[in-house]
C-alpha positions, 0 to 999 in steps of 0.5 A: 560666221553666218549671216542669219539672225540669231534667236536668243533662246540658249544653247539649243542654236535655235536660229531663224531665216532672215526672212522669218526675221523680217516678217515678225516671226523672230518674236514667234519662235522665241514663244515657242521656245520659252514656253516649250511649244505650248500658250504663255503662262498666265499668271494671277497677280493675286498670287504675288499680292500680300496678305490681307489685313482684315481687322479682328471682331469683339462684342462690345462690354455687356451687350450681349443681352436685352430684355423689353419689358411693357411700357412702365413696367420697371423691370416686372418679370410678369411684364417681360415681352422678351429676351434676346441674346447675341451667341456669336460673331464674325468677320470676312474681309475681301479686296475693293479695288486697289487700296481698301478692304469690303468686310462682312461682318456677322452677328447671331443669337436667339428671341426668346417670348416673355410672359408678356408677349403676344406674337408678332415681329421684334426688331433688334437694334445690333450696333456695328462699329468700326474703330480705330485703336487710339485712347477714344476709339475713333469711329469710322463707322458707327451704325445701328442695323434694325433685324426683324424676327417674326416670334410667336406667343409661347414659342421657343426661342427663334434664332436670329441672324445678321449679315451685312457687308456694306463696310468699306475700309482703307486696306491698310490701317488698322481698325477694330470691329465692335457689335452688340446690341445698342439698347439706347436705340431700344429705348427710343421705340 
């Protein structure tokens, strides 16, 4: 039986002096084993981590449309400034921290000018909910972002586009994103 230290490391015998073993360079040569000569491996604890849960998205029921029409005009197609729609939708999620969930939330469509309009610029009130899945939806956020869109007299229609991720979630509850336009606000200029 020898006196050397033996260095875990299997059946290659790989021993080390007693003086290796009392400078330190025991915890060097089972490096060198375990990693076949080479740097450890490091390994992203993202790899390991589970799925994120990123809630799903849908347009609230019939707000997809407004139409602004001049002051006291009852709906006259004459006095229509414009039209705007919402064509599409959509979500990302990403981790904060350790606990929540950061989603972008996207929103697009068109302005298109009335007979009425001038030119100029027309903010579009697009409402952004955040809800839980109970009977009365609880809100978690519920907010009104104003997009401005520079629209000329007798053009085409211009496509519009929102893009916000100031929404901050707890990681694990489930939640559902609600958007469209909230012509309450519209109402209210």
């Amino acid at each position: 039986m020898s006196d050397r230290p033996e260095v875990a490391g299997g059946p290659s015998g790989v021993s080390a002096s007693p003086a290796a073993a009392s400078s330190g360079d025991n915890r060097s040569a089972l490096t060198k084993i375990i990693s076949g000569g080479g740097a450890p491996h490091q390994i992203d604890p993202e790899a390991y981590a589970a799925d994120l849960y990123c809630p799903s998205i849908r347009l609230i029921p019939n707000t997809h449309l407004i139409m602004n029409f001049e002051r006291n005009a009852d709906e006259d197609p004459r006095k229509l400034l414009y039209q705007a729609t919402v064509s599409d939708w959509a979500r990302g999620c990403t981790r904060e921290g350790t606990d929540q969930v950061r989603i972008k939330v996207g929103v697009s469509g068109h302005v298109t000018p009335g007979p009425a309009w001038k030119g100029g610029e027309v903010l579009l009130p697009v409402k952004v909910m955040i809800v839980t899945p109970v009977e009365d939806e609880k809100a978690v956020y519920d907010q009104v972002l104003n997009v401005p869109v520079t629209l000329g007299a007798g053009t085409p229609s211009e496509a519009w586009t929102m893009v916000d991720s100031s929404f901050v979630v707890p990681r694990d509850s489930e939640m559902q994103i609600l958007v469209g336009f909230d012509e309450k606000a519209l109402a209210r200029r």
